[in-house]
N, CA, C and O atoms as CSV, one atom per row, in Angstrom:
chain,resi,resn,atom,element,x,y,z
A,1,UNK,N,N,9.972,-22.669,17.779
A,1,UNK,CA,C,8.817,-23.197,18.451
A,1,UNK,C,C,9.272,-24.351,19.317
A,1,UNK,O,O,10.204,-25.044,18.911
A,2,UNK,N,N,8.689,-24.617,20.485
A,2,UNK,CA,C,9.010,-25.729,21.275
A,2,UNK,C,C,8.622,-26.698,20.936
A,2,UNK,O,O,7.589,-26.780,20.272
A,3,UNK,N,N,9.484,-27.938,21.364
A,3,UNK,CA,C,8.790,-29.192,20.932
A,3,UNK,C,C,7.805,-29.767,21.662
A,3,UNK,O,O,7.719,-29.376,22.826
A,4,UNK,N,N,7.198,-30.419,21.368
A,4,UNK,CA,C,6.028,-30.998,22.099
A,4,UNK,C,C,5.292,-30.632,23.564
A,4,UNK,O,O,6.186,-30.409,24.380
A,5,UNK,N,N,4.419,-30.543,23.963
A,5,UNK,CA,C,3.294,-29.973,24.874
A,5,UNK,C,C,3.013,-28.624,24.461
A,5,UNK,O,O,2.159,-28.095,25.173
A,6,UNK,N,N,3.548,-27.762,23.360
A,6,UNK,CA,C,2.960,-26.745,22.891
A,6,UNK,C,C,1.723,-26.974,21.987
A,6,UNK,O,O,1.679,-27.698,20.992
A,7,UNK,N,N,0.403,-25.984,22.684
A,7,UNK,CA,C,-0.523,-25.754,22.082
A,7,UNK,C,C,-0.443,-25.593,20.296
A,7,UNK,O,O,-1.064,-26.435,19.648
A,8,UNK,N,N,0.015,-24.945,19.850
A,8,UNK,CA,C,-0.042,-24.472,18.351
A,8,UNK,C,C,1.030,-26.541,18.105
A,8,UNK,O,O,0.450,-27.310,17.338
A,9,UNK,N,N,1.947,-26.907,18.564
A,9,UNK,CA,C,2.415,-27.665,17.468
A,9,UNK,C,C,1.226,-28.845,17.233
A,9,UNK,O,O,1.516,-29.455,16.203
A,10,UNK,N,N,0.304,-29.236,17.684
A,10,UNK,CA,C,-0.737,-30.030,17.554
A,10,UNK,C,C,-1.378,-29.096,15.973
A,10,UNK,O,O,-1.227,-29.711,14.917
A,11,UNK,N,N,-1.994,-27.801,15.907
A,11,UNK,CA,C,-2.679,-27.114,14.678
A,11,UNK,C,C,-0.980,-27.040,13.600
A,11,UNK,O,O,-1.242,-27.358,12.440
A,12,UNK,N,N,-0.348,-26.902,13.682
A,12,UNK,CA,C,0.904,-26.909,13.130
A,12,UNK,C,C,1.356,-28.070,12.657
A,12,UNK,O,O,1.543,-28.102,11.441
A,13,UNK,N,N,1.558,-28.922,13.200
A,13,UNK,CA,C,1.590,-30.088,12.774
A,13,UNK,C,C,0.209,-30.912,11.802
A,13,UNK,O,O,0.568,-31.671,10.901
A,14,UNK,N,N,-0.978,-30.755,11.990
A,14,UNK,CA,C,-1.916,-30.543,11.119
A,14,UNK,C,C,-2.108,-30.156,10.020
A,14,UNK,O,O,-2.900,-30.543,9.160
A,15,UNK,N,N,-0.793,-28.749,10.030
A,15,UNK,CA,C,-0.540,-28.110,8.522
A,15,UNK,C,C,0.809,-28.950,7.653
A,15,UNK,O,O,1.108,-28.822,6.465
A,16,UNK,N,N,1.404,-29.741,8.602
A,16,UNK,CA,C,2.538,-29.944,8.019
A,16,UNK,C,C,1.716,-31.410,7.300
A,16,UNK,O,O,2.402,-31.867,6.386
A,17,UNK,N,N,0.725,-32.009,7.485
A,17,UNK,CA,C,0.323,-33.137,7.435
A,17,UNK,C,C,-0.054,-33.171,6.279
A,17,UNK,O,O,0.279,-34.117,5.566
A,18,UNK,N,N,-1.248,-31.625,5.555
A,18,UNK,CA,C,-2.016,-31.216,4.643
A,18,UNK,C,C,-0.548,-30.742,3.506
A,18,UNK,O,O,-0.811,-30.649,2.307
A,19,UNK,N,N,0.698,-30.511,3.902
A,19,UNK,CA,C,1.266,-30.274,2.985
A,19,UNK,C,C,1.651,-28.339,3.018
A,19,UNK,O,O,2.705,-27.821,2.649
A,20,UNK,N,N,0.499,-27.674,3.541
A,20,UNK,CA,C,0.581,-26.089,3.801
A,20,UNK,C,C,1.460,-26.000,4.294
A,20,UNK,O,O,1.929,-25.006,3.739
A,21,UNK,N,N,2.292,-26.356,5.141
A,21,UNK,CA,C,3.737,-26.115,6.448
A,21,UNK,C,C,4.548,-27.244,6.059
A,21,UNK,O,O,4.005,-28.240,5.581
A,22,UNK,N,N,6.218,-27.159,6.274
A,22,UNK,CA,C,7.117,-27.958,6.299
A,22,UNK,C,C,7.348,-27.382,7.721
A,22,UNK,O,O,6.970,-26.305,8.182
A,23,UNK,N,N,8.159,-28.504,8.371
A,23,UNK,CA,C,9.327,-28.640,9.677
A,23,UNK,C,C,10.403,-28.732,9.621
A,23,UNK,O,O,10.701,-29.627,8.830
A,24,UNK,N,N,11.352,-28.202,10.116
A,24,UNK,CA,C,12.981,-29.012,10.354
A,24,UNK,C,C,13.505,-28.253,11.417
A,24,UNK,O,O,13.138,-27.202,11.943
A,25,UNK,N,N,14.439,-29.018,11.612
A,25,UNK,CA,C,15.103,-28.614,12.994
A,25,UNK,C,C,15.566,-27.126,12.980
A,25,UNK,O,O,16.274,-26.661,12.087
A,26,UNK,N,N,15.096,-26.408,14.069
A,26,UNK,CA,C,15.510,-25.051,14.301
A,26,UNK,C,C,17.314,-25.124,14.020
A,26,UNK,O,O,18.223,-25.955,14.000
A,27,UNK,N,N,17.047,-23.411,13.800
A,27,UNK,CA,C,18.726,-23.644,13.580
A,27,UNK,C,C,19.432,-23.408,15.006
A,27,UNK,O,O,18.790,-23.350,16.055
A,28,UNK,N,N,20.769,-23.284,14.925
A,28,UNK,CA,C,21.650,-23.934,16.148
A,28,UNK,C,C,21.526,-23.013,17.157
A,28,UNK,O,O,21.707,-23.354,18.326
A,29,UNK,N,N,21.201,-21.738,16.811
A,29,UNK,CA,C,20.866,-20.851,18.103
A,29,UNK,C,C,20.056,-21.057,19.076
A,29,UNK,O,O,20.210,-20.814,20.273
A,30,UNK,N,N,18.950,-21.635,18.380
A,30,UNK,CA,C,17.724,-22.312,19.274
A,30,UNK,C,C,18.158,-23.529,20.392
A,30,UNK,O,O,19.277,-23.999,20.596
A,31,UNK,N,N,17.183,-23.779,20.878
A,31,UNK,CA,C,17.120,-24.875,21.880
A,31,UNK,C,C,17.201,-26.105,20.691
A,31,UNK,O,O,16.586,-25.890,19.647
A,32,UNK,N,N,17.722,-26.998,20.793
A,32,UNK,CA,C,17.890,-27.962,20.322
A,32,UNK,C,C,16.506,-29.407,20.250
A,32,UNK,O,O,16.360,-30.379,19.507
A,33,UNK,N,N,15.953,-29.020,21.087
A,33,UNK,CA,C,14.452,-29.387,20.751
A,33,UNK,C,C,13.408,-28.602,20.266
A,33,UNK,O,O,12.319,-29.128,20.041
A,34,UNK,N,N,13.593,-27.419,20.076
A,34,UNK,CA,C,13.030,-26.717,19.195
A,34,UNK,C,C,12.604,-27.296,18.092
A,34,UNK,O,O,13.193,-28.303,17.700
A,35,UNK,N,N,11.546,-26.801,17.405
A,35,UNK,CA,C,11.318,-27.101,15.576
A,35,UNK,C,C,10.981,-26.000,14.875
A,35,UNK,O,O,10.347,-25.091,15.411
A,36,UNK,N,N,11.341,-25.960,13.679
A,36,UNK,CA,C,10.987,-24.792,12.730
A,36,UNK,C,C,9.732,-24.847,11.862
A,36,UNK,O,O,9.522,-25.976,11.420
A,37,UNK,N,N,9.133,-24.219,11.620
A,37,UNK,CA,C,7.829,-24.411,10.764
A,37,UNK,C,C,7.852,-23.330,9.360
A,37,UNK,O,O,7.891,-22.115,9.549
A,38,UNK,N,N,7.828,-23.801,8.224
A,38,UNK,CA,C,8.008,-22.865,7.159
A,38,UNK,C,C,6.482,-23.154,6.372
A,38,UNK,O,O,5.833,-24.178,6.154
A,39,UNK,N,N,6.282,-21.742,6.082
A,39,UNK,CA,C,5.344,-22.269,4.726
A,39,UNK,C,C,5.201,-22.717,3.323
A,39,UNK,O,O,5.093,-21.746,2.573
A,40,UNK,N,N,5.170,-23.624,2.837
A,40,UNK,CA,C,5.037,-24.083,1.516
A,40,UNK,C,C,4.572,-23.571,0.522
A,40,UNK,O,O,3.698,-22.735,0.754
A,41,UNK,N,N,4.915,-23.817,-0.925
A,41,UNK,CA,C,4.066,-23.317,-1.949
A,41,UNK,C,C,3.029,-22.941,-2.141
A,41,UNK,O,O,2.512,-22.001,-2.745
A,42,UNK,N,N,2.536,-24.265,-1.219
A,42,UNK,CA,C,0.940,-24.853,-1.828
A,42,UNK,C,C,0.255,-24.135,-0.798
A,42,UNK,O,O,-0.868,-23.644,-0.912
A,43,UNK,N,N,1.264,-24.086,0.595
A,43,UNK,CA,C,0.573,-23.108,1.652
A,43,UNK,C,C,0.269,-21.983,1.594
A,43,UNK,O,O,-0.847,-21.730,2.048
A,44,UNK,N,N,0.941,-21.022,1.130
A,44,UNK,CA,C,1.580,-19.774,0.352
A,44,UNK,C,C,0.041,-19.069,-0.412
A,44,UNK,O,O,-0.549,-17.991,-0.339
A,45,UNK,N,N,-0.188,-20.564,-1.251
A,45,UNK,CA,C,-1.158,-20.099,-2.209
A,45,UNK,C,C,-2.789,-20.146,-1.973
A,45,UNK,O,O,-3.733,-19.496,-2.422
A,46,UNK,N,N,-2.637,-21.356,-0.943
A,46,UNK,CA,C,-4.009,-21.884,-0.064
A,46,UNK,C,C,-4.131,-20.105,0.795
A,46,UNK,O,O,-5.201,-19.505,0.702
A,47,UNK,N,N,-3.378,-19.697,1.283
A,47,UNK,CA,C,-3.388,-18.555,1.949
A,47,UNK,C,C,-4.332,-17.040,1.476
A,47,UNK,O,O,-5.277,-16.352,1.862
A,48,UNK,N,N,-3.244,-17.134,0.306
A,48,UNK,CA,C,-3.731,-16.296,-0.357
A,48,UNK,C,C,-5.289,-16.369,-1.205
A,48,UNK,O,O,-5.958,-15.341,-1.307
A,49,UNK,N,N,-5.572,-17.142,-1.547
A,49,UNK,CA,C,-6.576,-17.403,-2.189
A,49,UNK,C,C,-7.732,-17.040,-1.346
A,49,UNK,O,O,-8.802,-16.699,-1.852
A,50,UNK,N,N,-7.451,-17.137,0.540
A,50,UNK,CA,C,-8.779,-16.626,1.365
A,50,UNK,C,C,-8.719,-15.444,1.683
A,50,UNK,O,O,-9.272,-14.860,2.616
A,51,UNK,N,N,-7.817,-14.951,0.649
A,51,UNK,CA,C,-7.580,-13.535,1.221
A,51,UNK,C,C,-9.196,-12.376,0.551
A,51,UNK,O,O,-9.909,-12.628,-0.420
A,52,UNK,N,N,-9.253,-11.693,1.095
A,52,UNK,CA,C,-10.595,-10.963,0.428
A,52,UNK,C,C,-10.310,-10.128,-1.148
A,52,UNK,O,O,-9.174,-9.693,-1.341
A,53,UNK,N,N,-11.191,-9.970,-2.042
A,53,UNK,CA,C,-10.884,-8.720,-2.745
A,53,UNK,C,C,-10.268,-7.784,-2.288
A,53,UNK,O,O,-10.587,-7.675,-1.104
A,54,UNK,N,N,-9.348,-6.826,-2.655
A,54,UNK,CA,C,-9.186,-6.091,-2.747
A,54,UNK,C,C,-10.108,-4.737,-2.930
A,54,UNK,O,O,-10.018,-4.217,-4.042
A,55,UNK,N,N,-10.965,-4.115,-1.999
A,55,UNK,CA,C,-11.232,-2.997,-2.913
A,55,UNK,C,C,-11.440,-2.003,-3.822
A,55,UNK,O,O,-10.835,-0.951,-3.617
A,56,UNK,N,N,-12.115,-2.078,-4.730
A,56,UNK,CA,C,-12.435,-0.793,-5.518
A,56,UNK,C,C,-11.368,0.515,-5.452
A,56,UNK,O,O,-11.316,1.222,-4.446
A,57,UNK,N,N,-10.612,0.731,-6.511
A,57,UNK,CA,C,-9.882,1.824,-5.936
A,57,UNK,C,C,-10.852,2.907,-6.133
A,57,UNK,O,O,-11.369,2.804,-7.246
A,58,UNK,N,N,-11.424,4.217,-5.251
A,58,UNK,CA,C,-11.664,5.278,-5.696
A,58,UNK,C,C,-11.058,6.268,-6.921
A,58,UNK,O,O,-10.296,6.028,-7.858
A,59,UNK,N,N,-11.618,7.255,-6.561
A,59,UNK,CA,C,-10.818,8.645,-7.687
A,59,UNK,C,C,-9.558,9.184,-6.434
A,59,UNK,O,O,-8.407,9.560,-6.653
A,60,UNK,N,N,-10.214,9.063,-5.231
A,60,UNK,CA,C,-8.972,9.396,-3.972
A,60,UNK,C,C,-7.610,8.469,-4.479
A,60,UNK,O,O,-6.527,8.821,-4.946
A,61,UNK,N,N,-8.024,7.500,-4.252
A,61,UNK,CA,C,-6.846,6.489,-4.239
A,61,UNK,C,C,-6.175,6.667,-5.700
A,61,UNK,O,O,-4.987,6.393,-5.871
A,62,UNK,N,N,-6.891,7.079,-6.607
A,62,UNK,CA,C,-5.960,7.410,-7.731
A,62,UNK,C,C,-5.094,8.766,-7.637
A,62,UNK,O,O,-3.914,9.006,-7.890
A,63,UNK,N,N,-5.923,9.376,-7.274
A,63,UNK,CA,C,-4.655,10.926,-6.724
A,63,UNK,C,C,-3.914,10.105,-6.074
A,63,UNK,O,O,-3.025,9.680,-6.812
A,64,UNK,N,N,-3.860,9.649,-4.948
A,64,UNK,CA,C,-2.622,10.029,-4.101
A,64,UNK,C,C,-1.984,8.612,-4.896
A,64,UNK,O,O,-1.227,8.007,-4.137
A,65,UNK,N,N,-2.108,8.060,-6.052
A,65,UNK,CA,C,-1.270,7.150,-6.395
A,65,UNK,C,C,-0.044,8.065,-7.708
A,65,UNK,O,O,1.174,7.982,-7.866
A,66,UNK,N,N,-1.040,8.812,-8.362
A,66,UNK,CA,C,-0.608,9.755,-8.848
A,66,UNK,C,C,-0.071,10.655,-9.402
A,66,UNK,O,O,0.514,10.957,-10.442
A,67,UNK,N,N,-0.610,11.263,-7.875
A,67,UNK,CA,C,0.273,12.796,-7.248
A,67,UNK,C,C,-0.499,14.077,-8.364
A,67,UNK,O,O,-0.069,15.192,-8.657
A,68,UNK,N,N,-1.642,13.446,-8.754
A,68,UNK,CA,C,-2.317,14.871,-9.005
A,68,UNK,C,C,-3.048,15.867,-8.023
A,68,UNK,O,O,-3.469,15.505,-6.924
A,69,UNK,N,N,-3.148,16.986,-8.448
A,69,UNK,CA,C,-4.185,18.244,-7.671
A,69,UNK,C,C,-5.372,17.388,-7.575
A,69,UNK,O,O,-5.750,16.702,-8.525
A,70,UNK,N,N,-6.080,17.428,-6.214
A,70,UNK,CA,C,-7.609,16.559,-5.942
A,70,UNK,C,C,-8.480,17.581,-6.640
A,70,UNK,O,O,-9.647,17.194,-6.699
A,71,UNK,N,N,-8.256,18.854,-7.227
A,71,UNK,CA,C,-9.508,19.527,-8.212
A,71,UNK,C,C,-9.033,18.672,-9.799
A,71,UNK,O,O,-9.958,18.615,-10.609
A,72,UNK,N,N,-8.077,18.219,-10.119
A,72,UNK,CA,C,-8.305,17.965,-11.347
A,72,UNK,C,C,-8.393,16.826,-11.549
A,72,UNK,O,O,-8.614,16.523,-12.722
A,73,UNK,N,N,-8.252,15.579,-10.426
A,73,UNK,CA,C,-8.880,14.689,-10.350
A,73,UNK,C,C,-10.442,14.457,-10.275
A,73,UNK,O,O,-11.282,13.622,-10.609
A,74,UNK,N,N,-10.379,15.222,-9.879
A,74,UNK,CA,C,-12.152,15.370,-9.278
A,74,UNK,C,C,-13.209,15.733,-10.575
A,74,UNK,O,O,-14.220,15.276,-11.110
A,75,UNK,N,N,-12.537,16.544,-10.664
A,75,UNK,CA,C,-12.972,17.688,-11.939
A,75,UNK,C,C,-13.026,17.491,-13.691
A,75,UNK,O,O,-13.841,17.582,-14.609
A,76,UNK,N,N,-11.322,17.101,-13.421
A,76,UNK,CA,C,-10.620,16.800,-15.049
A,76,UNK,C,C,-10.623,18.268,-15.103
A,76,UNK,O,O,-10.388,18.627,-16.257
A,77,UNK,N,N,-10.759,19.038,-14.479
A,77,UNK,CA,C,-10.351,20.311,-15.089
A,77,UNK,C,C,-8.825,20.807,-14.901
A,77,UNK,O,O,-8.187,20.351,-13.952
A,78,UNK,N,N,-8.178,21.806,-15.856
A,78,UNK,CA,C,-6.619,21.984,-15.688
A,78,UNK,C,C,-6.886,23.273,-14.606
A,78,UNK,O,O,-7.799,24.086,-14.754
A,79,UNK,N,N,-6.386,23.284,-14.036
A,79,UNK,CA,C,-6.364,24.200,-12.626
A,79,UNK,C,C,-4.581,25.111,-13.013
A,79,UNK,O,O,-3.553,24.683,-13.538
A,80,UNK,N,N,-4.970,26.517,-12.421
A,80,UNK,CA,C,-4.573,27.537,-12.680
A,80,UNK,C,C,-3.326,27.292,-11.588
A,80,UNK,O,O,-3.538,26.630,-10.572
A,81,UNK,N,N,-2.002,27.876,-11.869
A,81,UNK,CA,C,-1.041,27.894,-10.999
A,81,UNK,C,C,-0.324,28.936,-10.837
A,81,UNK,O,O,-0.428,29.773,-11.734
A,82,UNK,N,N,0.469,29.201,-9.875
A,82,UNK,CA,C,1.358,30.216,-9.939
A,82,UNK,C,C,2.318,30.313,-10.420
A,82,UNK,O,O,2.718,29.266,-10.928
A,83,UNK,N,N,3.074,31.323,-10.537
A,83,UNK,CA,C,4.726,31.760,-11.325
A,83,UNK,C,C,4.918,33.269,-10.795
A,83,UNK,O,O,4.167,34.237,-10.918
A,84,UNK,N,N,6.088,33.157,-10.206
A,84,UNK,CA,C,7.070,33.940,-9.894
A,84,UNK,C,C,8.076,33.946,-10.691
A,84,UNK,O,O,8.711,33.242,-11.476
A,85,UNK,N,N,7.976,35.662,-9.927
A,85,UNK,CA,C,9.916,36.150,-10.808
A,85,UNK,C,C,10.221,37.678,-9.669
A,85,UNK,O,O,9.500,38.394,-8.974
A,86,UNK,N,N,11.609,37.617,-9.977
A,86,UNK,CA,C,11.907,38.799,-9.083
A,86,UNK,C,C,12.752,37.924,-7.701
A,86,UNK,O,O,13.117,36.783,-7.418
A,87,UNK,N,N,12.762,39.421,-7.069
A,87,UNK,CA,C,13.939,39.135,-5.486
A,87,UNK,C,C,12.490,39.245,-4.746
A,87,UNK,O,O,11.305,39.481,-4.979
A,88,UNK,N,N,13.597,38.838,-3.460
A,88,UNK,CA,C,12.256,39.212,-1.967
A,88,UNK,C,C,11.638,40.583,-1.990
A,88,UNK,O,O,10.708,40.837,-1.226
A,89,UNK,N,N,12.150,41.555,-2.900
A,89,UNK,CA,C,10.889,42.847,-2.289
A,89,UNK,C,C,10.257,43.240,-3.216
A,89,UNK,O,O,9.224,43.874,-3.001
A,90,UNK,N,N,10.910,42.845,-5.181
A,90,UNK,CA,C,10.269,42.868,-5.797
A,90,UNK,C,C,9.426,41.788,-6.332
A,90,UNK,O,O,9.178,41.803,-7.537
A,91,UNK,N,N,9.091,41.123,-5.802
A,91,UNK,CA,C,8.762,39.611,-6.354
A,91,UNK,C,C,7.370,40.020,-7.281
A,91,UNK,O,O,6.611,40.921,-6.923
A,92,UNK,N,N,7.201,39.359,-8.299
A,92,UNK,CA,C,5.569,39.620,-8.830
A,92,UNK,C,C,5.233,38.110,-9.061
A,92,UNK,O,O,5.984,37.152,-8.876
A,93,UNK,N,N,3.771,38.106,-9.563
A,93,UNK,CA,C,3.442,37.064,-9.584
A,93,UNK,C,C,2.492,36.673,-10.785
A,93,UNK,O,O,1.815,37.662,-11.064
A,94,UNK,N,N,2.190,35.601,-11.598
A,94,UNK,CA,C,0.796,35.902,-12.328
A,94,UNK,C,C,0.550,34.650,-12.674
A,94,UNK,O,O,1.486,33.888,-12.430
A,95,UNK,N,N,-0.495,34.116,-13.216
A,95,UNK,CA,C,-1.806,32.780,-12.788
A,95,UNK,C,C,-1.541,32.191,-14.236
A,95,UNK,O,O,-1.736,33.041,-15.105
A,96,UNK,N,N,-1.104,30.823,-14.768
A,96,UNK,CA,C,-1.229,29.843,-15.659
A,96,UNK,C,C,-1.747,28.733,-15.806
A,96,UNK,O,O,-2.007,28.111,-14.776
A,97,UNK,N,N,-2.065,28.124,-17.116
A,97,UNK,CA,C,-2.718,27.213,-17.161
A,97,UNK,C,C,-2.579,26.595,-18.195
A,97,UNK,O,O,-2.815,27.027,-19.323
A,98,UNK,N,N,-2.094,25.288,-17.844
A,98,UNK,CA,C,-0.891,24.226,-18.768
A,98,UNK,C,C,-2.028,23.067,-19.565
A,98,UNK,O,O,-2.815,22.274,-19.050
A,99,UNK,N,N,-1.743,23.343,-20.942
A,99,UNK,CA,C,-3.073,21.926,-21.368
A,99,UNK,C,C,-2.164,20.332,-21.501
A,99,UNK,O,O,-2.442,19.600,-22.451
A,100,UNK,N,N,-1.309,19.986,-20.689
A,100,UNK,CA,C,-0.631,18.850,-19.783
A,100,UNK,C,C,-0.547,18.913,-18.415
A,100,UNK,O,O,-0.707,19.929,-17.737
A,101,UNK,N,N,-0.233,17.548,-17.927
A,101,UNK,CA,C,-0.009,17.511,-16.648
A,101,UNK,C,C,1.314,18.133,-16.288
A,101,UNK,O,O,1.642,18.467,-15.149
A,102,UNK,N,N,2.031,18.251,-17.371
A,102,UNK,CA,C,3.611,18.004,-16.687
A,102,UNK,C,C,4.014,19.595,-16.656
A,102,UNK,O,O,5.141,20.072,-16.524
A,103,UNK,N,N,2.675,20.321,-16.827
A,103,UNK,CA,C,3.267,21.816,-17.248
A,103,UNK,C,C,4.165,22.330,-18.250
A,103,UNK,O,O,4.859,23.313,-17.988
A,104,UNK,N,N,4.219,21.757,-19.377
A,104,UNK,CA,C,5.085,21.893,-20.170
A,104,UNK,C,C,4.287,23.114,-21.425
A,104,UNK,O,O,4.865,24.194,-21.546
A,105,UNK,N,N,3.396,22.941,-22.022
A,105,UNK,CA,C,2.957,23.514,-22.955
A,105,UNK,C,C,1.329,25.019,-22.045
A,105,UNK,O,O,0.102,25.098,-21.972
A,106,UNK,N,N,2.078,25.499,-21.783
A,106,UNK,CA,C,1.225,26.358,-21.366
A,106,UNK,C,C,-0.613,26.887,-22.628
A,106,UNK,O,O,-0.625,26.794,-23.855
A,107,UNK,N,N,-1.422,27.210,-22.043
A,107,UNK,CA,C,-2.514,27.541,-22.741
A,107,UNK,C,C,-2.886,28.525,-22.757
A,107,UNK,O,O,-3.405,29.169,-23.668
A,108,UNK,N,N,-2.486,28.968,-20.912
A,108,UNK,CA,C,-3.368,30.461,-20.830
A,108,UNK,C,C,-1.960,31.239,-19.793
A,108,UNK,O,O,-1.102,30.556,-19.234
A,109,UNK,N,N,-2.009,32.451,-19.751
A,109,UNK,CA,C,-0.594,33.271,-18.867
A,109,UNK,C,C,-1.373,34.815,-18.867
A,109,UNK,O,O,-1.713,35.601,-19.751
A,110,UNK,N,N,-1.462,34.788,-17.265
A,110,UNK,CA,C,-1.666,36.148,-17.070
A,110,UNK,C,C,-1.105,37.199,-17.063
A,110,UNK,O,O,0.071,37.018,-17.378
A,111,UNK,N,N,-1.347,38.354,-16.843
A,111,UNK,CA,C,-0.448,39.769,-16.413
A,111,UNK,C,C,0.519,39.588,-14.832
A,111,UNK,O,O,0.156,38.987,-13.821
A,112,UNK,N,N,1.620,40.215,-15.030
A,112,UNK,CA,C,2.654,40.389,-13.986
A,112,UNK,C,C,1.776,41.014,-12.928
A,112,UNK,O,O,0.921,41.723,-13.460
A,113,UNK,N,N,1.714,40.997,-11.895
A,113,UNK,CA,C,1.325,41.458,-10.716
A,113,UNK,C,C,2.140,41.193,-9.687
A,113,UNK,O,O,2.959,40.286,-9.542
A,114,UNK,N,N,1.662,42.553,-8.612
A,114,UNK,CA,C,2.373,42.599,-7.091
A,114,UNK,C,C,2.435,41.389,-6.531
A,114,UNK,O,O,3.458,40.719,-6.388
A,115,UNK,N,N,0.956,40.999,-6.099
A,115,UNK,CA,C,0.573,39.746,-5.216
A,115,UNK,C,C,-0.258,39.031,-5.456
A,115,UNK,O,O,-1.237,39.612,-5.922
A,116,UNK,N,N,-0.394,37.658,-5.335
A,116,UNK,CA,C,-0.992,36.244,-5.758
A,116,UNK,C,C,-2.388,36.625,-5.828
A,116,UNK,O,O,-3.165,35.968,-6.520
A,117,UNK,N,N,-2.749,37.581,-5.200
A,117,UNK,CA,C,-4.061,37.517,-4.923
A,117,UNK,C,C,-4.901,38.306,-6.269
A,117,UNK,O,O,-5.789,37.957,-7.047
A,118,UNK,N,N,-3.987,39.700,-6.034
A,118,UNK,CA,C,-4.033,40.102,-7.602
A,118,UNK,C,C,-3.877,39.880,-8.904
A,118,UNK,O,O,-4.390,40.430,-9.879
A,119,UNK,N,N,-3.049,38.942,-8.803
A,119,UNK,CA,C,-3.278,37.702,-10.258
A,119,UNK,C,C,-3.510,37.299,-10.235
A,119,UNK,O,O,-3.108,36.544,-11.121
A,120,UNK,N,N,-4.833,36.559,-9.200
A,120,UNK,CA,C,-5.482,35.935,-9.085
A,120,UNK,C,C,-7.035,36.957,-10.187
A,120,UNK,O,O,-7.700,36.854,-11.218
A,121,UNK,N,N,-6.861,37.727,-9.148
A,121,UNK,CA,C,-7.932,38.559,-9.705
A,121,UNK,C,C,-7.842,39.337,-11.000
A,121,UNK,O,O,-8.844,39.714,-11.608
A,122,UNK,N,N,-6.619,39.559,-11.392
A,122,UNK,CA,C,-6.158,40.392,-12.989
A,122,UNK,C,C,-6.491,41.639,-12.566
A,122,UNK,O,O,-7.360,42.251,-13.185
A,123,UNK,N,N,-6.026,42.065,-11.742
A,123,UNK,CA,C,-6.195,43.502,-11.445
A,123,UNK,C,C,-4.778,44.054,-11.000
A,123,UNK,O,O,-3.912,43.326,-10.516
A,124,UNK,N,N,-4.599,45.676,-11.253
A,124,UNK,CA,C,-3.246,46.339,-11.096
A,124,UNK,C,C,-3.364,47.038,-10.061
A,124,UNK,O,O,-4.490,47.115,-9.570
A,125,UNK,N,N,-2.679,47.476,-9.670
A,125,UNK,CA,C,-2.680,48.411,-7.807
A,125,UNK,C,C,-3.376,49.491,-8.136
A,125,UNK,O,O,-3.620,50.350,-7.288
């Protein structure tokens, strides 16, 4: 910051007065009449304190903190997933449903099927 006839060091200097801001000489890169302005503890905390609440987190903001499915956030219900097996031409597919998040202990496991859609539906070709 420049020294003197700058607008802000008059409100700046005001803070350094209240204790919120310290000064000292810029470091050597600067212009040599330069001054430095840091904030203080007490400034730090005066700051923060006008800061607003924070918001309410939603059920949104808890998914994406998370990383759950927005139906079983929403819901609490365990939502059905897929599973594959097979190569690219035989691939099948069929619909589960894990009573954890982490998918570990399965509850419910459908029939092998062609395509997602059909294990979706539990139906055979």
């Amino acid at each position: 910051m420049g020294a003197g006839g700058d607008e802000a060091n008059d409100d700046l200097e005001t803070l350094v007065s209240a204790e919120l801001m310290s000064s000292r000489p810029a470091p050597e890169f600067c212009d040599p009449s330069d001054v430095a302005y840091y904030v203080t503890d007490k400034g730090r905390g005066f700051a923060l304190a006008k800061l607003p609440e924070p918001p309410k987190k939603t059920r949104y903001d808890e998914f994406l903190a998370y990383d759950l499915k927005f139906s079983e956030l929403l819901l609490g219900a365990k939502v059905p997933m897929y599973e594959q097996r097979g190569g690219y031409c035989d691939r099948e597919y069929r619909m589960y449903r894990c009573t954890d998040f982490f998918g570990v202990y399965r509850e419910v496991e459908g029939e092998w099927r062609p395509t997602m859609k059909e294990a979706k539906a539990g139906r055979t070709r």
